[in-house]
C-alpha positions as CSV (number, residue, x, y, z in Angstrom):
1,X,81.6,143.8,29.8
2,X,82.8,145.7,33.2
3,X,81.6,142.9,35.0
4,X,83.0,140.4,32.9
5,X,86.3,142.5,33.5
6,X,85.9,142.9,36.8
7,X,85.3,139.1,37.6
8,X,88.4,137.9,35.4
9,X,90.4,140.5,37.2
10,X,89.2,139.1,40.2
11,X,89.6,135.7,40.0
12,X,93.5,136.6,38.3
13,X,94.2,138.4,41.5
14,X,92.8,135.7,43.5
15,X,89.7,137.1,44.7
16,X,86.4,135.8,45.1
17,X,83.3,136.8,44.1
18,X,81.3,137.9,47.2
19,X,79.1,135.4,47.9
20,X,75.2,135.7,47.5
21,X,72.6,134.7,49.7
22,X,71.1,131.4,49.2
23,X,67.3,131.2,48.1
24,X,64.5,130.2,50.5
25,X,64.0,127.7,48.0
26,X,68.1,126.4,48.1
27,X,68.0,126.5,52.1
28,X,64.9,124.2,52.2
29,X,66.6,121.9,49.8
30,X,70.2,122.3,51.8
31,X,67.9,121.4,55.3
32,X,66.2,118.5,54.1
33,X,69.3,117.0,52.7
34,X,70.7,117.8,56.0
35,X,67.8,116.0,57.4
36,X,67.7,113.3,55.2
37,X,71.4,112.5,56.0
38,X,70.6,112.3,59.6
39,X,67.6,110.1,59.3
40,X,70.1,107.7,56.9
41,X,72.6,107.7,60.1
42,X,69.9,107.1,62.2
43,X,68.4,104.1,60.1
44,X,71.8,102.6,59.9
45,X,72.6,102.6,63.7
46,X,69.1,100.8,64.0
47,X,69.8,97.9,61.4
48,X,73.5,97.8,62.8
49,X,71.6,97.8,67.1
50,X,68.8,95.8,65.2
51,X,71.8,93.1,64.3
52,X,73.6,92.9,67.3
53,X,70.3,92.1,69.0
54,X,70.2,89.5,66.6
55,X,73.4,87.5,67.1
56,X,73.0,88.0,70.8
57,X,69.5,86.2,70.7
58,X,70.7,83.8,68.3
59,X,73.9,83.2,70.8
60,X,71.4,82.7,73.5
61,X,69.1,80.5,71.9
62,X,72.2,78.4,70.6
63,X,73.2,78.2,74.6
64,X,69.6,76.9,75.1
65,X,69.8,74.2,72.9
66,X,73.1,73.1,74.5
67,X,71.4,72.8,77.8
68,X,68.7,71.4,76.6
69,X,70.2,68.8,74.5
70,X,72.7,68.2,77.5
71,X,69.7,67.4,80.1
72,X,68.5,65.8,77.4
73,X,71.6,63.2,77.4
74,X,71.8,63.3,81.4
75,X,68.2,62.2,81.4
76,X,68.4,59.7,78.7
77,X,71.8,58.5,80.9
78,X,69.8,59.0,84.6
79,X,67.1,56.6,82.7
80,X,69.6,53.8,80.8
81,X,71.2,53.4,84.9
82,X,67.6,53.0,85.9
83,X,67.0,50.3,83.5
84,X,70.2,49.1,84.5
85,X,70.0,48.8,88.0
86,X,66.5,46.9,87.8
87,X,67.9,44.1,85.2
88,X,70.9,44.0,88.1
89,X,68.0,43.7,91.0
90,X,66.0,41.4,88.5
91,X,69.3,38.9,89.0
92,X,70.0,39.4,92.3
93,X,66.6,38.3,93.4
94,X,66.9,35.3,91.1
95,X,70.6,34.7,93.1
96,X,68.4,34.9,96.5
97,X,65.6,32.2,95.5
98,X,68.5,29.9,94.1
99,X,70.2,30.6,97.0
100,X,66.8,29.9,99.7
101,X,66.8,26.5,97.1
102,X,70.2,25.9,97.9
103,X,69.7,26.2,101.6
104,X,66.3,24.3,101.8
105,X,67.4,21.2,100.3
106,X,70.6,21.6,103.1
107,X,72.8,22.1,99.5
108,X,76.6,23.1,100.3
109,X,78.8,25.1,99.3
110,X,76.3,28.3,99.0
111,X,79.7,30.5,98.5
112,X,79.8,30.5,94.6
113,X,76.1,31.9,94.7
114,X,76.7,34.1,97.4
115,X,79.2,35.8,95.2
116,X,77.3,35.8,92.4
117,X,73.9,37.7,94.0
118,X,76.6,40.2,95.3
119,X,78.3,41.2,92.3
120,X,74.7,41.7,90.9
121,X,73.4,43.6,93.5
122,X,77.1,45.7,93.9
123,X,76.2,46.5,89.9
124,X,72.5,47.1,90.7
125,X,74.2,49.8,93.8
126,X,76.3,51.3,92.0
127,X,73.5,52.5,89.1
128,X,71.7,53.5,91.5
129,X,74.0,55.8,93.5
130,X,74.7,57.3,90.4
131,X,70.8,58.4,89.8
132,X,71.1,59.7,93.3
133,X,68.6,56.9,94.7
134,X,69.9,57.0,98.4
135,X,66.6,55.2,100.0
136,X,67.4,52.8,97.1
137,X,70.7,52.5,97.6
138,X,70.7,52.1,101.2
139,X,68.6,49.4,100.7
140,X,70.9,47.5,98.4
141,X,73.7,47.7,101.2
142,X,71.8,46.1,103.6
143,X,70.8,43.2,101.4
144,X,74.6,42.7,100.7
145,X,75.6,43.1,104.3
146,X,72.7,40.1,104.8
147,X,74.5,38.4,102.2
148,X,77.7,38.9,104.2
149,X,76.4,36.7,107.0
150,X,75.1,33.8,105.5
151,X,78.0,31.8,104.6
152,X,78.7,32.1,108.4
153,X,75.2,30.9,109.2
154,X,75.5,27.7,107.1
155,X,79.3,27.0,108.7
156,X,77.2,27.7,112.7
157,X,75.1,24.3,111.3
158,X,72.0,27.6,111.4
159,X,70.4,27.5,108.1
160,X,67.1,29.0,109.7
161,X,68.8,31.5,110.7
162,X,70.4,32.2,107.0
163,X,66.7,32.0,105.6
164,X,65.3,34.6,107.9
165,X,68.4,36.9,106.6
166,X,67.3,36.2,102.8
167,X,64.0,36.5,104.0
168,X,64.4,40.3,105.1
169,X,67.0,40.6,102.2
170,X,64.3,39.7,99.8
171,X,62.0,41.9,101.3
172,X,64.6,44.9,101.0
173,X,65.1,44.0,97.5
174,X,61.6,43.8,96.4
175,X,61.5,47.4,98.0
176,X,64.6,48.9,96.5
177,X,63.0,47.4,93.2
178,X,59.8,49.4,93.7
179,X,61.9,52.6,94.2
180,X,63.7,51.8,91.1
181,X,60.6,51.3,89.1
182,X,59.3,55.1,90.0
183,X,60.4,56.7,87.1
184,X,59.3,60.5,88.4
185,X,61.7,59.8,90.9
186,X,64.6,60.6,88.8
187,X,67.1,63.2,89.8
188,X,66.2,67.0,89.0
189,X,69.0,67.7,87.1
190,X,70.8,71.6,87.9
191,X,71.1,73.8,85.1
């Protein structure tokens, strides 16, 4: 009863008991709790590391798609231009045989489908600048520059001379056409 005394006199003065030595078998248990909390911490900066890896592959495969759908489109675009151009080319050569018709049979006025070959072939040029064709392109200028001439040809009484300019003009066309037609000659487009 002197230590039940002792202990309530204690505690009323505000005393503690003096405190004991834990067990070996207490300290074990207090060190793998210990451990067991730190492996928890470490587990949970893992899934949290393991997530941010996560979104950031998922925002780079999402960026990935983007490009890939967007060269996707520029390609599909690059290849609509192509098709373009060569229904364009596909008039203007029918424009030059009326217009080697037209100058055979001594026909005049030649203007009206002088103008209409042109505004194919300016059409058929400007699809194919925008594929970056240049050979192609450069072609197409010259046949309108040949274009430019005939009308002055036929007014110098010089149809042979107006020929031999749709002659070469043909000849340039056919070529621009052939570039055209090369479909692994489309632009590489930059990521």
């Amino acid at each position: 009863m002197n230590g039940l005394i002792a202990l309530s006199l204690s505690w009323l003065l505000g005393q503690t008991a003096p405190a004991t030595e834990p067990t070996e078998e207490e300290a074990t248990s207090a060190l793998q709790a210990a451990q067991l909390d730190e492996l928890r911490a470490r587990l949970e900066l893992l899934q949290i590391q393991d997530e941010e890896r996560t979104q950031q592959t998922q925002a780079r495969l999402d960026t990935l798609e983007q490009e890939r759908v967007g060269e996707q489109a520029a390609r599909q675009q690059a290849e609509q231009l192509r098709q373009q151009g060569l229904e364009s080319l596909a008039r203007g050569q029918e424009w030059l045989a009326t217009l080697d018709r037209l100058l055979e049979a001594g026909e005049d006025p030649i203007g009206p489908a002088v103008v209409s070959a042109q505004r194919e072939l300016s059409d058929a040029l400007a699809s194919t600048a925008d594929i970056g064709r240049g050979e192609s392109a450069r072609l197409i200028q010259s046949v309108l520059q040949r274009l430019g001439t005939l009308e002055d040809s036929v007014a110098q009484r010089n149809p042979d001379a107006a020929r031999l300019q749709l002659f070469f003009a043909g000849d340039e066309l056919r070529a621009a056409w052939r570039m055209n037609l090369d479909q692994t000659r489309l632009p590489a487009l930059e990521p």
